[in-house]
N, C-alpha and C positions, 0 to 999 in steps of 0.2 A: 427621454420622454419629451413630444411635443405638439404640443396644438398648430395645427394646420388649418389654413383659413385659404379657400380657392378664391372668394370671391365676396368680397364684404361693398355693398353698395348706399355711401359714398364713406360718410364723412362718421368712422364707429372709433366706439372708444371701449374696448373689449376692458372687463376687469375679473381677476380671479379672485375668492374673497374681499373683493372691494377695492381691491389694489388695479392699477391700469397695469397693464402689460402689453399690450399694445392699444397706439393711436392709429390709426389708417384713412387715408384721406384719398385713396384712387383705388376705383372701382376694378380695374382691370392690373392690379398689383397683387398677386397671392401674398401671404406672410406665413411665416414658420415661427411660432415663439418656443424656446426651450423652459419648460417650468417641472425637469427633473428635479428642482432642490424647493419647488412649489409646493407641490402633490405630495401625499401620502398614504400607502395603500391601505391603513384602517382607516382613514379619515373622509369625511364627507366634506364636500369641495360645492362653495357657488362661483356660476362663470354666468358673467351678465356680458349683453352689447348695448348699447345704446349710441342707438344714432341721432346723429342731428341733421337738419335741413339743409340740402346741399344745395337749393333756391336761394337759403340766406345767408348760408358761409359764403357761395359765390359773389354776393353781392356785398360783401364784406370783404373778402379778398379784391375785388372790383376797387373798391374803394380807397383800399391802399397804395397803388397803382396810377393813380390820377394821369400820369404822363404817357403812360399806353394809352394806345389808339384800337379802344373794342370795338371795332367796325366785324362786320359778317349780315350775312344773309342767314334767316330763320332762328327766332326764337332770342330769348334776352342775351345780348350777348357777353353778359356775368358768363354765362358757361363756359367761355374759352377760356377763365380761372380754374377750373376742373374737372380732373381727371374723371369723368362721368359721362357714359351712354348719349349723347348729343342732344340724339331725338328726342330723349325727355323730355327737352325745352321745349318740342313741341316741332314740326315739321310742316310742309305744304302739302303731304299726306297723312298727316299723322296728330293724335290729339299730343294737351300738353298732361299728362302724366308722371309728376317727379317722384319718384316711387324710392323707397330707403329699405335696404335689408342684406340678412344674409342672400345672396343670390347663387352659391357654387358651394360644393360640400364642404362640412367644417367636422373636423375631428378629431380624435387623440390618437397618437402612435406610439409606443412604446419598442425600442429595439435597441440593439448594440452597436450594430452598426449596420447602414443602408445604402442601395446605390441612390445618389442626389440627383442624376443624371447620368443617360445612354445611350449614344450617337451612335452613327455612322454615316461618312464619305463615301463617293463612288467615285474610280478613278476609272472611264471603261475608254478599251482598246477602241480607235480609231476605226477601227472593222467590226464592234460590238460583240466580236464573239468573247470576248471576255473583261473580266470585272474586276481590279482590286478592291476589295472592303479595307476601310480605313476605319476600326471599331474604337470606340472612346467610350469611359466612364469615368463619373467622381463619386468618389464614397465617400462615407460621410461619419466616423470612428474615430475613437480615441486614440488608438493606436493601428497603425497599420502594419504590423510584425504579423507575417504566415498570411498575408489579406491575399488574395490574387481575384483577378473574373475570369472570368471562359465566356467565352464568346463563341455561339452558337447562330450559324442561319439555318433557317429551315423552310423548306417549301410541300407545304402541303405535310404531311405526315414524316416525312424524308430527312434524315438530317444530312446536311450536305457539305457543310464544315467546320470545323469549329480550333479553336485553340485559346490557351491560356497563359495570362500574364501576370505578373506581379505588381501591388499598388508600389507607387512613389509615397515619398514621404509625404510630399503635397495631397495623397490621397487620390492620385490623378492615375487611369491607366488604359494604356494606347495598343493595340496590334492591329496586324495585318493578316485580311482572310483574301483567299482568292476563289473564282466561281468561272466556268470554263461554257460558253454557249448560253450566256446567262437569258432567259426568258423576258424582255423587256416590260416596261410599262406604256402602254399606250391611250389615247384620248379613244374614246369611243368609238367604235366604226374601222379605227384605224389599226387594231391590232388587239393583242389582248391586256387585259387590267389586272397583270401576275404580281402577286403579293407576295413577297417573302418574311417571312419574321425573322429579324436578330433577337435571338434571346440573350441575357446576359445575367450571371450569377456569379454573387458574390460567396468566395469560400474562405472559410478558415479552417487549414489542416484537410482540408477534403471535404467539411462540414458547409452544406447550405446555408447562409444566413440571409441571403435576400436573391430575390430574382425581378426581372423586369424585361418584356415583353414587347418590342415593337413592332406592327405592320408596315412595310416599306416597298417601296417601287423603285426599280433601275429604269432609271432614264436620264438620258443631257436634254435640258430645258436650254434654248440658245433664243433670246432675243437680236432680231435682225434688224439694226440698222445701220443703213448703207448709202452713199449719196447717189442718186440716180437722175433724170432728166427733171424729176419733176418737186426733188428736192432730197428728201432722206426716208427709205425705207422705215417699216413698222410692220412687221408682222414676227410671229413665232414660229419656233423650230426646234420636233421632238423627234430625238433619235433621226435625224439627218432628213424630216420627213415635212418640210414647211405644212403647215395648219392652219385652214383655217379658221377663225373664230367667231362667230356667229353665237350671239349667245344673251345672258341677261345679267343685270344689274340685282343684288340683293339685298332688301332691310332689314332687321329683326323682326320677325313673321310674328311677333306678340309685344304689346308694350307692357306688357307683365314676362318677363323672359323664363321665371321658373315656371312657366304654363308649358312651355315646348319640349317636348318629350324627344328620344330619340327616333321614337318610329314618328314620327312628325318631319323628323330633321329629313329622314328618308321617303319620306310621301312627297315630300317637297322634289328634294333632290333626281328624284324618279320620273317625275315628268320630265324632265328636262331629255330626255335617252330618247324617248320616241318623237320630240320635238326636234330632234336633229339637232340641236346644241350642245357645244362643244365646250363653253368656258361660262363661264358665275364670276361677277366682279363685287364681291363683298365691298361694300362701303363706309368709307371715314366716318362716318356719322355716327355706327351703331356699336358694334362690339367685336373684340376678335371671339369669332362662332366657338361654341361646343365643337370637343373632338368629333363627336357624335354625324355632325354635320363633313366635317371633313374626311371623316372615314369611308360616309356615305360617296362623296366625290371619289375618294383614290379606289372604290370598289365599280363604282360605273364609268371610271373615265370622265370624268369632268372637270375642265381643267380650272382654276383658282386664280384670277385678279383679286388680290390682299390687301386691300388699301391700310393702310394705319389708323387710329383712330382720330385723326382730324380732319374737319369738315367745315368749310363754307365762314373763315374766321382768320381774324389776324390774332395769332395764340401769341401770349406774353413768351417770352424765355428768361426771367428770371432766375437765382441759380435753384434753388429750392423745387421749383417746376421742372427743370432740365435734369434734376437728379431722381424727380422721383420718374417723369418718362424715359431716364436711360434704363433703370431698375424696373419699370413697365416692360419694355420692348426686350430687352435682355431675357425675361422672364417670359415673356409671350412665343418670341422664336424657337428660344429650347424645347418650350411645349409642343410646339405644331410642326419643325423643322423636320420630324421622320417623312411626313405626306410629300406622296410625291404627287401629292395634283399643283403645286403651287408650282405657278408659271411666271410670277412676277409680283413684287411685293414695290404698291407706291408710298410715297412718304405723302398723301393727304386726299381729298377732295377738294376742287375749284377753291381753294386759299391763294394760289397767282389768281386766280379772277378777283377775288376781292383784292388782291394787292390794285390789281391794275385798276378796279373801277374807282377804288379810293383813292388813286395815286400814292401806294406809298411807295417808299424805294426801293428800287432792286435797281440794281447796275452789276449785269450778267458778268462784266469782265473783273469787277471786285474781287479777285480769288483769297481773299483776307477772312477766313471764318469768322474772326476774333471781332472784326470791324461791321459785320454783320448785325454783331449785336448790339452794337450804338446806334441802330437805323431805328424808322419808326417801322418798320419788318423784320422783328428780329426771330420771327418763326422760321426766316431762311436757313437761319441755322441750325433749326431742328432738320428740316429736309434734304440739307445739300451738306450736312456735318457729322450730325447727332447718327443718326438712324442708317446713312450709308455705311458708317463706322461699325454701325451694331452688324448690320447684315453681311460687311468684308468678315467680320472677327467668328459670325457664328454660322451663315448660312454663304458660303460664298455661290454657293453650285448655282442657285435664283438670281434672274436679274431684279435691280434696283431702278425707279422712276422716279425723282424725285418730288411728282406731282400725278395726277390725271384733275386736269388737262396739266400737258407740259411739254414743252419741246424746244431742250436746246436754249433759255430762256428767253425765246423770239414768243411774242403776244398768244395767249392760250388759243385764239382761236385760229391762229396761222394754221392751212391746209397742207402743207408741207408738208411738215414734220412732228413727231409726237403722235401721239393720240389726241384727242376732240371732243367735247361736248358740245353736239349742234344741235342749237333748242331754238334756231330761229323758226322752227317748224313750232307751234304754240307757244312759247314765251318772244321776248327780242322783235323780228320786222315780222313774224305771223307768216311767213312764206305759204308759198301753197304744197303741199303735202306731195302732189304729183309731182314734183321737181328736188325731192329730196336727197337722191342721187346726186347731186350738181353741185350740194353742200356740204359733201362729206368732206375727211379727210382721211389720213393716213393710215389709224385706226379712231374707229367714232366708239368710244367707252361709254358714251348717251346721248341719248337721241328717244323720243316718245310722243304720246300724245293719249290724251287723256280718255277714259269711256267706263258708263254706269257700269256696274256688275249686274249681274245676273239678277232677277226679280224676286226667287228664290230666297237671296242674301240681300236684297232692301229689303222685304217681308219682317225679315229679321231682327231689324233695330228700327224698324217704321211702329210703332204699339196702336196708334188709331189711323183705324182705313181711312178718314178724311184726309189724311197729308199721303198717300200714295199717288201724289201726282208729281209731274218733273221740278217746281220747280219751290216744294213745299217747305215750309221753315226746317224742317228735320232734315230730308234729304241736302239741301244748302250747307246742313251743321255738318253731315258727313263729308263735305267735300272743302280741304284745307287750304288750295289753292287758289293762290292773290288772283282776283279776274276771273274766276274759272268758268262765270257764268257767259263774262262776253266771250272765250275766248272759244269753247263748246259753242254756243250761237253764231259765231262766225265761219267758222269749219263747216257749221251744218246748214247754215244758208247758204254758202257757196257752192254749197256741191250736191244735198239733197233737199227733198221737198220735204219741209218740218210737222210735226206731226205731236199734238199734243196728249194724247193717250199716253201712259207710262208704259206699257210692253213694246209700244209702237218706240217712242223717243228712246228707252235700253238700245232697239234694236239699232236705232240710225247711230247713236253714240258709238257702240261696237263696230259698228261697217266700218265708221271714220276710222274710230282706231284700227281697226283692218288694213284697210287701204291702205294709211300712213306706214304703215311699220312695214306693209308687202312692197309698196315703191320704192322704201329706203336700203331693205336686207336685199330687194331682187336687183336693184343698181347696183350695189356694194359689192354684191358678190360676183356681179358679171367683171367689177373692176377690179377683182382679187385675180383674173389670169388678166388683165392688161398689163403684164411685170408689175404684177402684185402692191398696183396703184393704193386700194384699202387692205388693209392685214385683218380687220376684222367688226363688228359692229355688235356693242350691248345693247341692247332696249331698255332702257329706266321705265318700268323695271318689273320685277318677277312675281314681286308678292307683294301683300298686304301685312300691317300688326295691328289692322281691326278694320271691322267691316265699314269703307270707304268707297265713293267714286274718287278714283286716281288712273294713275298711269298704268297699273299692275295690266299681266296680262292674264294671269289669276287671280282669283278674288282671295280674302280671308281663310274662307271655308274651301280652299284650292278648286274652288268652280274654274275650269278655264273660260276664259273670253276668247271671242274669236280670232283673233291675233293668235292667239297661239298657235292654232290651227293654219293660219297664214304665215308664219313665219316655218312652222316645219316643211310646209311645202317646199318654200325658196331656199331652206337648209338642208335639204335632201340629197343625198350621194349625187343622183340625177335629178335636173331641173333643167327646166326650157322659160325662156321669158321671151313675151312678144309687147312691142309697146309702139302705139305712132306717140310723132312728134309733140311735144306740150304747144299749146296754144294758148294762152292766156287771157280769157272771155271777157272775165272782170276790170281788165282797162284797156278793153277793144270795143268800150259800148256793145259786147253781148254779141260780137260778130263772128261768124263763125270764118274757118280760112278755106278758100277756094281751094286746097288741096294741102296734105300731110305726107309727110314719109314717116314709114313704119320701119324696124328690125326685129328680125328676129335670130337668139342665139340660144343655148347651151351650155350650162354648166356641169361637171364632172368633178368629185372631187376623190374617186379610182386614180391607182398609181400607174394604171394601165391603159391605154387606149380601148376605150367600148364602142363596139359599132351602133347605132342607131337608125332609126326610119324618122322621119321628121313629117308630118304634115301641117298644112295653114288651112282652116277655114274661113270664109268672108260670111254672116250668117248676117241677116237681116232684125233689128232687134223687132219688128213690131210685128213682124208674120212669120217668123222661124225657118225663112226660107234661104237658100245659100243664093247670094247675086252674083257668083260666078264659082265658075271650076275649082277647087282647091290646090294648093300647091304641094308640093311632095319633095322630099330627098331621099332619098335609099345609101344604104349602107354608109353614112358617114360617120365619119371615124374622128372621136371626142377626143379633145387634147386632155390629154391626163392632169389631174389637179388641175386643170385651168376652165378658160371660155374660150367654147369655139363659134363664131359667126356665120351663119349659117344664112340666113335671107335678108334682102333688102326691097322695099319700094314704095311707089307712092298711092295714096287716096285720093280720089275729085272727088271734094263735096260735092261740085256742081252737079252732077250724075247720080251719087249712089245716096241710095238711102241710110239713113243711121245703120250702122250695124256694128258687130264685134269680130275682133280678130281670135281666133278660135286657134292653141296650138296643142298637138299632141304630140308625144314623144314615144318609139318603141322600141326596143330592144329588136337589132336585125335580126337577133335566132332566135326571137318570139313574138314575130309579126303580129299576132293579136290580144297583145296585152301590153294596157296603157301602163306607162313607169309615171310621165308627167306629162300635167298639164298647165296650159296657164292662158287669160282671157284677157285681151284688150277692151275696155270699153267706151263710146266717143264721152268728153267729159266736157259738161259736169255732170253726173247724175239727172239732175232736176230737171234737165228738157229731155228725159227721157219717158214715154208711156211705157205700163207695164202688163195693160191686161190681158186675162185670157193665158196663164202660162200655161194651164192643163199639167201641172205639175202634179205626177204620182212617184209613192212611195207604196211601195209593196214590200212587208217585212215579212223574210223567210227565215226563219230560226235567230239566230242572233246575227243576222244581218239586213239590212235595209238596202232592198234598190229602187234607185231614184234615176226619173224619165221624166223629161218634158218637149212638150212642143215647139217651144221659144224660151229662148233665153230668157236664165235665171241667175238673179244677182245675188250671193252673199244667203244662202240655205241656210239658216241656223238652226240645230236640231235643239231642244231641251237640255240643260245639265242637272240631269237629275240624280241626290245623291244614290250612290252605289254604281251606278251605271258609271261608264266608261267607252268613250265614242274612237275610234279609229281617227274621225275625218270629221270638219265642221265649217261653214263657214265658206261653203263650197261656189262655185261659178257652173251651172250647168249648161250645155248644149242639147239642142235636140238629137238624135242618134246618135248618143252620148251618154249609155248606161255607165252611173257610179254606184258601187256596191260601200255603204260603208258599215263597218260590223260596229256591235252594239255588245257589252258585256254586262251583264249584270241584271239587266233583263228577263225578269220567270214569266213564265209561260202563265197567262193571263191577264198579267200587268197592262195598265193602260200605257196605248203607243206614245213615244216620246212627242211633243208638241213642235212645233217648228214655225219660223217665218221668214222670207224674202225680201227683198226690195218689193214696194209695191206692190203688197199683199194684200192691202185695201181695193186694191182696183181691178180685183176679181170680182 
């Protein structure tokens, strides 16, 4: 008989009758207690928790400690003394919330004996068409005499193999299934999402005494890095099929976490499919997710960057600490190791940045773990000892990082090698956004830039209409980031005309965030077929765990922002990008350049060669008229998974008026149907005039099409709840019908609302 505790947060002191039976001090550690010789089946039983303040245990542990060095970024840094949820402390998205309780289910079990734990390895042929199963279980009985499991796969209704073995005395027992043509697992897009269950039961004599259930995917997860001209590869590789990764950074979508439900976990998870994203980088900060959450991934193909739970801090390693995170991470892999969306499990978040900004030691050639820990960075040993150890012993199949950022232990933000967080786009030198491309690296794990939510969701937590303006004490209280008001003011005098109405400033915030994140994924991914320069790029990041201005690219209440709609474009099987030269206005005294060169190319991320039709239009931004002939390719033939280069040439300002570079993309055996598009515009926004677009929307059933005369910048339709938009966030041309459907929508409803650039200047 035994009480079972998933998830006690933080610091509880369980007692049964009054007596402690257990003490637990880490949030993310389950506990088993045995109180067979406690309990009695006529007797009435009290079971109390009481928790205490993990705000001032921390600062008490803190205290003891004097000779560490709690340096980190965000929130008091006591919490890198415990094992607890980060963000609690409080984030640059996020309030400060220390919240104490049960958080994961707590129970009593009664049995004789149980499985403790039920794996399986993939050992698959070099040619995929077949699979060794390597099945494991520990039971957990008094005695093992007549114990055996059977180990069963099954796909779909079907049973497809199975066989049975005898426990060890250790309780421990191992065989071998094998699977012939086995149906792989693949990222989205790329193949299909076949789930197989091993099921495993435990008998005695022939008699069922316990069963357990795993959903599983065959697939080789291969981390690719390789030294090449430009330093050392970074990209992935499923089932021999390099991938790219385009995709988002994730936080705990509630800072109440028992609020998030399973079908929550999956509304989340589900945008991400028509978004064209491939990979969710869970972050050190928060928690390792509900299976719930990951189930939802290994069913739609979405592939799992795992961070560990540390984040933004130089963590003690004391021994006390190091034994209760080996018994953490030990306990957390066993749980989550069936999923086969995990692509790479790192040992933190930016903790080498804090090494580096505080100077503390790391001397990369030290190969001495033990010496490690007499540094004033003795967290290295949790990443580069502790946790690579856990991940060889339990999950070898995944690769290990022992940071994001990290590479190699050359400085986090070297472009080389590693992955990257390049933030000098809104935090660091403030770059210009238009040039984001030029700062990536290897793989960029974050990269963002900040923009209101929807009006809908400030509505929400604004209580008097007097503060619904931009820059009112309440909306300010919503927004956690250091600077955020000059940093928003900067972006948006640079590049558009400001604009003090609240629908009007939402809309210019989102454009920014638009832009930034479209010239960052559309560089990135043109550099994924230059020999696979970026392997892939997250956005920090995907959500919200309460209604904020931040970087999300959805809000709270999963409203998308326009960004999201911008990045599925340039994440699209098929995409075309067209872009002239950057220019740089703001330290040329506002001068414009006598002449630019523009390219244009093609992205593919088909295994096959697809033929295309390519056109270029030159469109006039202020009379919608074309200032010369369009350009054309016929039948060219996309280099598979990669970018293929398609046009080059130059602009005179001196001659042409403002206008945009106009590209469309078609399929050569369906000459009249656009696949992509994409819109150059001269920059900066702000010396642009917008009147007169004569923009119409004419809604046919549950679709919407949209015409205009002159160019249109950045269409955002409504996000209204229930409704469900196809497209948003658009670039229109004249003779350039976009149809974008609409769900959700009954027949009578008022039309979804929208606005442009320069929708005042009609």
């Amino acid at each position: 008989m035994a009480l079972a505790f998933d998830g006690l947060d933080t610091f509880a002191d369980v007692r049964l009758d009054g007596r402690t039976i257990l003490a637990s001090d880490n949030m993310f550690l389950p506990h088993r207690v045995d109180v067979s010789e406690k309990i009695q089946d006529d007797a009435e039983h009290d079971l109390e928790i009481h928790f205490d303040s993990a705000l001032l245990r921390a600062r008490e542990i803190k205290k003891k400690h004097p000779d560490h060095k709690w340096e980190g970024f965000n929130g008091d840094m006591a919490r890198l003394a415990v094992r607890k949820a980060q963000y609690h402390w409080g984030w640059d998205w996020g309030p400060v919330l220390n919240d104490a309780g049960i958080w994961k289910e707590a129970r009593l079990e009664i049995y004789e004996s149980r499985i403790a734990d039920a794996w399986a390895q993939f050992d698959i042929a070099k040619d995929y068409k077949s699979v060794r199963i390597h099945a494991f279980a520990d039971i957990e009985t008094s005695t093992t005499h007549n114990l055996k499991a059977k180990f069963t796969v099954i796909l779909g209704d079907k049973e497809l193999s199975t066989t049975t073995a005898a426990a060890g005395k250790d309780g421990k027992v191992s065989a071998e299934l094998q699977l012939e043509n086995p149906s792989l697992w693949f990222p989205a897009s790329y193949g299909s999402q076949t789930l197989y269950t091993i099921k495993t039961q435990l008998l005695h004599d022939d008699v069922e005494l316990d069963e357990v259930s795993k959903a599983t995917g065959i697939r080789k997860i291969e981390l690719i890095q390789e030294p090449d001209k430009r330093g050392k590869t970074f990209f992935f590789r499923i089932n021999g099929v390099d991938i790219y990764c385009g995709g988002s950074c994730w936080i705990p979508t509630d800072s109440l976490l028992p609020r998030i439900t399973p079908e929550k976990y999956r509304a989340w998870v589900e945008l991400m499919v028509p978004a064209n994203q491939k990979m969710i980088r869970v972050w050190g900060g928060g928690i390792y997710e509900d299976d719930a959450f990951y189930s939802a991934c290994d069913s739609l193909g979405i592939l799992v960057w795992q961070d560990f739970m540390f984040g933004c801090g130089n963590y003690p390693a004391f021994p006390e600490i190091l034994d209760s995170i080996t018994a953490e991470t030990q306990a957390q892999i066993r749980r989550l190791r069936h999923h086969p969306c995990f692509a790479i499990f790192a040992g933190n978040n930016e903790d080498y940045q804090v090494q580096e900004q505080y100077g503390l030691t790391y001397d990369y050639s030290d190969k001495d773990p033990s010496s490690w820990l007499k540094t004033d960075f003795p967290a290295r040993y949790i990443y580069e000892k502790l946790l690579p150890d856990v991940m060889s012993s339990l999950l070898p199949s995944v690769p290990y990082h022992p940071g994001s950022p990290w590479g190699d232990g050359k400085i986090s933000s070297n472009p080389t090698v590693g992955d990257m967080h390049q933030w000098n786009v809104w935090h660091g030198t403030q770059e210009k956004y238009q040039i984001f491309d030029s700062l990536g690296g290897r793989f960029n794990s974050e990269f963002g830039m900040e923009a209101f939510p929807h009006l809908a969701t400030i509505e929400s937590y604004v209580q008097d209409p007097k503060d619904l303006y931009p820059q009112s004490h309440v909306i300010d209280f919503h927004n956690k980031a250091d600077g955020h008001e000059r940093r928003i003011a900067t972006y948006l005098v640079e590049n558009v005309r400001t604009a003090t109405s609240l629908p009007a400033y939402i809309h210019l915030t989102q454009l920014i965030q638009c832009e930034a994140l479209m010239y960052g994924y559309r560089g990135w991914r043109r550099q994924w077929g230059q020999d696979r320069h970026c392997g892939g790029a997250l956005v920090w990041q995907l959500n919200d765990c309460w209604p904020v201005t931040s970087w999300s690219i959805c809000d709270y209440y999963l409203r998308r922002k326009p960004a999201y709609y911008a990045m599925a474009r340039t994440l699209a099987p098929l995409a075309i990008g067209v872009r002239r030269q950057h220019h740089d206005w703001s330290v040329t005294h506002a001068r414009e350049p006598k002449s630019q060169t523009y390219e244009l190319w093609a992205v593919s991320s088909h295994l096959t060669p697809v033929k295309v039709n390519i056109e270029l239009r030159f469109i006039n931004v202020e009379s919608g008229a074309d200032i010369r002939p369009p350009l054309t390719r016929k039948d060219v033939s996309l280099t598979p998974n990669g970018t293929t280069d398609i046009l080059a040439g130059e602009i005179d300002n001196t001659t042409c008026p403002p206008h945009v570079l106009f590209a469309r993309l078609y399929l050569a055996s369906d000459p009249s149907s656009v696949v992509a598009r994409d819109m150059d515009w001269p920059q900066p926004l702000k010396y642009l005039s917008f009147p007169k677009r004569d923009l119409k929307i004419d809604v046919r059933g549950d679709k919407m099409h949209v015409t205009v005369q002159r160019p249109v910048k950045c269409l955002v339709f409504e996000e209204r709840e229930g409704c469900h938009l196809t497209d948003s966030a658009i670039d229109v041309a004249p003779g350039d019908e976009q149809v974008v459907g609409v769900r959700g929508l009954k027949e009578g409803d008022k039309q979804l609302g929208w606005m442009y650039l320069g929708m005042g200047e009609q």
